[in-house]
C-alpha distance (Angstrom), angle and dihedral (degrees) to the residues before:
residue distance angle dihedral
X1 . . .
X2 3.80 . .
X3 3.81 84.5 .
X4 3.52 99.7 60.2
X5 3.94 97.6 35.9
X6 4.13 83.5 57.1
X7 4.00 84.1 51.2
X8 3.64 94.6 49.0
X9 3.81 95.8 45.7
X10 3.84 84.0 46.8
X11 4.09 92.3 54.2
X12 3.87 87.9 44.1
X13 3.36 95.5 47.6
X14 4.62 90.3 50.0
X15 4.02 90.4 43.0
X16 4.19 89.0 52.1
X17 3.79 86.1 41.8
X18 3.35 92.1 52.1
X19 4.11 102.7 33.5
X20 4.29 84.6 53.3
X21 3.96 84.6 57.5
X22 3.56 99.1 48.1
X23 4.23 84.9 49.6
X24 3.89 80.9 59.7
X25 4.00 111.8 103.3
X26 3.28 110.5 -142.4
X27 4.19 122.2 -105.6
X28 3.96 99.7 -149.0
X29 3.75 122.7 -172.5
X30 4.13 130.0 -125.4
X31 3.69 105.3 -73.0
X32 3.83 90.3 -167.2
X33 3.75 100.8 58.7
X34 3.87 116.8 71.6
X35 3.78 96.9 -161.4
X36 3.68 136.0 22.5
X37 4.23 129.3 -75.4
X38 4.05 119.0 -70.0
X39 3.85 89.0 -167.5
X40 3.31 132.7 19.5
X41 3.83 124.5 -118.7
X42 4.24 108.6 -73.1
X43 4.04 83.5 -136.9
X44 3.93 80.8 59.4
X45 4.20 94.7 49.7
X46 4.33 103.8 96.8
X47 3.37 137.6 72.4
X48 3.82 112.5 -86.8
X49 3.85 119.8 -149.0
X50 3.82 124.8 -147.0
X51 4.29 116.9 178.1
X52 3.84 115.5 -157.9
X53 3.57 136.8 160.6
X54 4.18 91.3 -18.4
X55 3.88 96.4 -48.5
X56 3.95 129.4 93.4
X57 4.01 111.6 -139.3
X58 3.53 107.3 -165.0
X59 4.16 140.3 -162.8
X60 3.50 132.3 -156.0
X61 3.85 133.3 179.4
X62 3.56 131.0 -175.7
X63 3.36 134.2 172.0
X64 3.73 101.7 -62.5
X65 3.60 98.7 0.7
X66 3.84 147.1 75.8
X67 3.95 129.3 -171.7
X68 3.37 149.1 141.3
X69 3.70 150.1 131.0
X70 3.58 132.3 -91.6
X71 4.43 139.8 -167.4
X72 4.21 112.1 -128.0
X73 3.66 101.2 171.0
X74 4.16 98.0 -23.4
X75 3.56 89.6 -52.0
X76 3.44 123.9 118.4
X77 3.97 133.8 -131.4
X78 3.70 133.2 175.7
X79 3.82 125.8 -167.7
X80 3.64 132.7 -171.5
X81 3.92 122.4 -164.7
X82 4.19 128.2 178.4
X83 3.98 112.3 -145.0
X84 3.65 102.9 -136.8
X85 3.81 124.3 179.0
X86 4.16 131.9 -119.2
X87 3.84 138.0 154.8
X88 3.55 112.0 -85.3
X89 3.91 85.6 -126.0
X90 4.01 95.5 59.1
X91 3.53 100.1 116.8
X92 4.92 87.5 171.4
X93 3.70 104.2 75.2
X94 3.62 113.6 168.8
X95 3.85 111.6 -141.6
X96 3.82 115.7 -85.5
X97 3.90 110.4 169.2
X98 3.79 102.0 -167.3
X99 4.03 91.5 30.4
X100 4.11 118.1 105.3
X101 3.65 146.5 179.1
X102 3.85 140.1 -129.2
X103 3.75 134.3 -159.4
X104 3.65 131.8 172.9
X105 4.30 107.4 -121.6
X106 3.73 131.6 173.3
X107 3.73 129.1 -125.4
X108 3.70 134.4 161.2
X109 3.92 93.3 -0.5
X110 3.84 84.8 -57.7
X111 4.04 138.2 106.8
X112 3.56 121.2 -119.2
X113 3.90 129.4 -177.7
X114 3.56 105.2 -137.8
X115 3.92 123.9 -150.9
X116 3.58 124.9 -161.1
X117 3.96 139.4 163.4
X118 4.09 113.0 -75.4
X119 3.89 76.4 -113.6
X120 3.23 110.5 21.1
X121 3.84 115.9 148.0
X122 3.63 107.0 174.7
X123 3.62 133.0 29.9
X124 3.74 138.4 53.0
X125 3.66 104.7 -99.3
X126 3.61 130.0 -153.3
X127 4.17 118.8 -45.6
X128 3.71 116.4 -158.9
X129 4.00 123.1 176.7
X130 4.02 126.3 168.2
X131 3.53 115.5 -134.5
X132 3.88 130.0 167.7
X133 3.63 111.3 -118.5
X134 4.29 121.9 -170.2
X135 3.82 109.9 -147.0
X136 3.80 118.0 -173.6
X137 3.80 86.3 -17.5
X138 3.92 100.3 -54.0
X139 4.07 110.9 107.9
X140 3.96 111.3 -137.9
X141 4.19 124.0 178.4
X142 3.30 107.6 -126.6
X143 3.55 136.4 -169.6
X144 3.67 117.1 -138.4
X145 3.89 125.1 -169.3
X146 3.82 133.5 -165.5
X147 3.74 143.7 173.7
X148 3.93 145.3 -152.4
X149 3.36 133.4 37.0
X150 4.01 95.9 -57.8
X151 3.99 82.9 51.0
X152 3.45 85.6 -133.2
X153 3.82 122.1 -177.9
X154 3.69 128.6 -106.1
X155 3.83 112.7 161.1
X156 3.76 138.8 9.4
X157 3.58 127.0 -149.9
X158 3.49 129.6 -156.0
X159 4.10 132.0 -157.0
X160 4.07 91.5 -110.9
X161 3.46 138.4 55.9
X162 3.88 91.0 -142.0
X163 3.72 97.3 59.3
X164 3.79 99.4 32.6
X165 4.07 79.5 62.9
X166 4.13 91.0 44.1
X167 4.15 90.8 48.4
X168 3.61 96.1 34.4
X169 3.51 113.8 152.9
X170 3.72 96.3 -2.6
X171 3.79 125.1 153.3
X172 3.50 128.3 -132.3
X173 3.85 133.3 -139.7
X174 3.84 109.4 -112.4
X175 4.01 106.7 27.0
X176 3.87 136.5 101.5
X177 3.92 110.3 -123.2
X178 3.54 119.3 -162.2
């Protein structure tokens, strides 16, 4: 009896495993381009502003470049990463630490620009897309980013201080929060 109620459980536990991937939507890449970004978007290029629990995280792009400094538990971390180009065939890169990539993807009828580790193997990596949002009337841009495989969204950033601290934490309709 124990047998066959392990086997069961086991069978239950593959079907939900594979009914929860099949709920996935799928995050597909930039058919047109044949290697990834040089630049990254000019809607992309400022310093985005997030407020949470007393703290300002921020992003910035430029050109080549994303940074920026974020709060995990009061403490501060900054990160620095240089977008640097390659064939999306290269399978030889040689190791570059503070190097990344970016590639245009698709999810939920919406284009993201996903960054990843110059050699980066596993993982999602970060998604960032700029939208403009209206709240109570007033339109803002605002730059959302999201992780993992469901690109799901965890912050958004805003071009000012003053209204990343008015919108805070606020939810929009339409996106998948983790």
């Amino acid at each position: 009896m124990f047998k066959r109620l392990v086997s069961i459980m086991g069978l239950l536990a593959l079907g939900l495993g594979l009914g929860g991937a099949l709920v996935t939507e799928p995050v597909t890449a930039s058919a047109a381009s044949k290697s990834t970004m040089k630049t990254f978007p000019k809607a992309y290029r400022h310093t985005w502003y997030h407020y949470s629990r007393g703290h300002y995280d921020t992003v910035t792009f430029g050109a080549k470049r994303v940074g920026g400094l974020s709060y995990f538990n009061g403490v501060a971390t900054k990160y620095v990463a240089y977008l640097h180009a390659h064939k999306l065939t290269t399978t030889k890169l040689k190791q570059h630490p503070s190097w990344s990539t970016a590639v245009n993807v698709t999810a939920r009828q919406a284009t993201w620009v996903n960054v990843r580790g110059w050699n980066q193997i596993m993982g999602a990596g970060d998604f960032y897309k700029v939208m403009s949002k209206s709240v109570s009337g007033q339109q803002h841009q605002v730059l959302s980013q999201a992780g993992g495989a469901g690109v799901w969204t965890d912050a958004h950033y805003y071009r000012s201080k003053v209204v990343a601290k008015q919108l805070g934490n606020r939810h929009f309709k339409g996106e998948r929060y983790y």
